[in-house]
N, C-alpha and C positions, 0 to 999 in steps of 0.2 A: 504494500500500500504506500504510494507517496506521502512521505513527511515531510518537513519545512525544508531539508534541504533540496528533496528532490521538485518541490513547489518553488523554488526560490532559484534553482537552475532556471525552469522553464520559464522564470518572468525573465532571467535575464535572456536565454532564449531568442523570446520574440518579442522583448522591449523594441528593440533597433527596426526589428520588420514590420514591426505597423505604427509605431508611433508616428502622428501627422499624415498617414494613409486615411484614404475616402471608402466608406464601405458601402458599396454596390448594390447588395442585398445578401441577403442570410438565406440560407439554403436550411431548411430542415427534415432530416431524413429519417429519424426515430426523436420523439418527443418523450417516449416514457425512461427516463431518466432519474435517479433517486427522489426527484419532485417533477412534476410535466413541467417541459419549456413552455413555454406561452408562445400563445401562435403571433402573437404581437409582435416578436420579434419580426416577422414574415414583412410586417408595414415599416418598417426603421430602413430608410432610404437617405445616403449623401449627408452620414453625419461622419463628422472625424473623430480617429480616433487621438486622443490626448495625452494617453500617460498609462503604465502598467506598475502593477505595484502589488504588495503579498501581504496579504492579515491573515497571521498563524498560517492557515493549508487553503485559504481562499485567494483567488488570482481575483485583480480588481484592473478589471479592462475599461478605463475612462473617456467616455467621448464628450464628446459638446452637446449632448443632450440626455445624456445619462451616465449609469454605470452598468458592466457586466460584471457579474458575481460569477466565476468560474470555480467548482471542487474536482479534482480528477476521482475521490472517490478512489476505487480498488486497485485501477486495472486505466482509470482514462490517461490520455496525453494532449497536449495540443504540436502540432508542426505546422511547418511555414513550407508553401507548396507553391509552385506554378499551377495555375487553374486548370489549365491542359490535362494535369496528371487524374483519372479517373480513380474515383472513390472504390472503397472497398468494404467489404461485408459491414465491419463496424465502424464506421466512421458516420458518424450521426450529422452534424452538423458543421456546415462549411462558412466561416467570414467571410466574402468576395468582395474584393478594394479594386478599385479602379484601374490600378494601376498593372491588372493582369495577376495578381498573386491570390495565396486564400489562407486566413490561417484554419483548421481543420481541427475539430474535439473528434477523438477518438475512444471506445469504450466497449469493451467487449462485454465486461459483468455488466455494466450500465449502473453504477453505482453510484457515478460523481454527480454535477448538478449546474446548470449555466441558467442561470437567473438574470434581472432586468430591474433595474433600479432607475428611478428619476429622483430620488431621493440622496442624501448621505450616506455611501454603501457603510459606512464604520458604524451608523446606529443600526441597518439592517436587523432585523430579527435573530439571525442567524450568526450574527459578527458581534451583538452590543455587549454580550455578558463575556464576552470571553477576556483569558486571562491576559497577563502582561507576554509580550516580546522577551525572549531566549538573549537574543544577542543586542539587545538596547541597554542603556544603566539603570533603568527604572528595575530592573531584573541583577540584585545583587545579594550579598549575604544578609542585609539587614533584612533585607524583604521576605527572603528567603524562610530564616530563622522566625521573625514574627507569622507565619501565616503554616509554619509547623506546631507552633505551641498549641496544646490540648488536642491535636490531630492523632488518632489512637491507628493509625490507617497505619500500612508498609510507607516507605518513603518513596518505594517504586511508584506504589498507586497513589499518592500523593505527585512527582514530578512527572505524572502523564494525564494527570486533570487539566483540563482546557479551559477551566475556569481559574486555577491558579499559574499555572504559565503555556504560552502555547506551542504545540510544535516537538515538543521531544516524545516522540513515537518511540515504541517499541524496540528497537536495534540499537538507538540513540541514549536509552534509559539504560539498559542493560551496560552499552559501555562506559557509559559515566560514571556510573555507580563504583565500577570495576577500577576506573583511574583515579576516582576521589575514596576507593580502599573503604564505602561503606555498604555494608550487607545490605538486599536488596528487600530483607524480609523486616530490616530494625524500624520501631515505630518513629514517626519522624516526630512527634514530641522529646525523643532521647537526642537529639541533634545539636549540639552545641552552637554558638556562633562560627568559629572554626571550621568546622566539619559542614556547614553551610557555605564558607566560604571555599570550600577546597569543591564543593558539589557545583556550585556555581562555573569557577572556574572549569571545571570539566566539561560542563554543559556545553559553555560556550566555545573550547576547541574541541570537542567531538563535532558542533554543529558547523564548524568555520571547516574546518579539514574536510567536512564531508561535503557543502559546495563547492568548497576548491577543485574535488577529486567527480565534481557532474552527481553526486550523490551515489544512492545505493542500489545496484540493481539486485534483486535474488530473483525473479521471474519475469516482470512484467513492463517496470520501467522504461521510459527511453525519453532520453531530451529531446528541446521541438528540435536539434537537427537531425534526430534519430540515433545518437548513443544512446549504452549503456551509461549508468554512472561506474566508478572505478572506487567506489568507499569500500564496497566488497573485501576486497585483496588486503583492508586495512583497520580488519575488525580482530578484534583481540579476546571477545569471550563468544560473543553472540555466533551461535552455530558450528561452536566448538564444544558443546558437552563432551564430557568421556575424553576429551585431549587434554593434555598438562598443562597449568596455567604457566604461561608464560616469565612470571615473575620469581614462582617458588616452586613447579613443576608436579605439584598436586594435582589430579585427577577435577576437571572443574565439575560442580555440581550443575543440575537443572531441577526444576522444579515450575509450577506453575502459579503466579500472580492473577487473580481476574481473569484466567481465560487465557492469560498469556504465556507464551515460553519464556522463561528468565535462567540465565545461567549466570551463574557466580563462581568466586571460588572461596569455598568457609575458610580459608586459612587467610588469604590476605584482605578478605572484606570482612570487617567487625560489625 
């Protein structure tokens, strides 16, 4: 599933390709998507687009008369095409700009979501409650530490609530935890100011590395120029159970969080 960083490739992506492009018309070719497109888009004719931008896992495509709300959801992508190049099984809907290009939402589970704003996409229903920004300074140890106090929850499932910070998914949780050396089961009320700040710190270069590197493919990802991301090759616990950890050469655990796979290693996570 695309996390922040694999959402945060694809704005930079196709920033460049359609900022200040005219769109033509919107082509829709499956509407049942995690919420129906609106066929409204269908009448949106020769507006420009303005600016591309990311809250938490939402692409925010801005034009001069509104906003696109974009989720890739499980399995979507968007690419940047020559209009020529014909559509394929799941490729639902197509941008068409003037200037002969298209950018393209693709989605084979159909799980992501392109919505239609004239409003302020950041109060949207779906955007206003969520938590703070990973890689901003609003997102630090002090904030951190205050919003674990009387929290009885794991600290995994505490830094993967979207209402307390957004964007560290699954692979991202797991190896933070693993480089800031704390257990992935401890209640995050036991969390010192320290130990917040070392979880902090981790957050932020597991997230940074992992855009650097196009993000993380394990099946389904691909940037809008059609990579893989390359975070894979530079993961340190995640989808390593049963291998030695890396630092002390113990046998790493797994177990499961919420549903989740989480590996650790009980010797050097406390």
């Amino acid at each position: 599933m695309p996390e922040l960083p694999e959402v945060e490739t694809t704005c930079q992506g196709i920033r460049s390709a359609v900022i200040n492009q005219t769109i033509r018309e919107i082509v829709i070719r499956e509407s049942r998507l995690r919420w129906p497109v609106s066929r409204a888009l269908l009448k949106l004719r020769k507006i420009q687009i303005t600016n591309v931008s990311r809250r938490a896992k939402y692409i925010l495509m801005q034009s001069t008369l509104g906003s696109f709300i974009i989720h890739l959801g499980m399995s979507g992508r968007l690419c940047c095409l020559d209009e020529k190049i014909p559509y394929q099984k799941h490729d639902h809907i197509d941008f068409v700009f003037d200037n002969g290009t298209l950018l393209r939402y693709t989605d084979p589970r159909r799980f992501g979501a392109v919505l239609w704003t004239t409003k302020d996409p950041l109060k949207h229903r779906y955007l206003a409650k969520l938590g703070v920004e990973p890689l901003l300074p609003v997102f630090n140890a002090h904030y951190l530490h205050r919003v674990t106090q009387n929290k009885q929850q794991p600290i995994k499932q505490l830094i993967m609530d979207q209402k307390v910070v957004v964007g560290v998914g699954n692979i991202y949780a797991n190896e933070a935890l693993y480089q800031a050396k704390i257990s992935p089961l401890r209640y995050s009320h036991s969390l010192s100011l320290n130990d917040c700040a070392e979880l902090v710190r981790a957050i932020r270069k597991i997230l940074t590395a992992a855009i650097k590197q196009g993000g993380t493919t394990l099946r389904d990802f691909l940037s809008a120029k059609g990579k893989p991301g390359y975070f894979k090759q530079k993961l340190l616990v995640y989808g390593r159970q049963g291998m030695a950890c890396l630092h002390c050469g113990q046998s790493l655990d797994v177990i499961r969080i919420q549903q989740r796979t989480t590996v650790y290693c009980s010797t050097c996570q406390i």
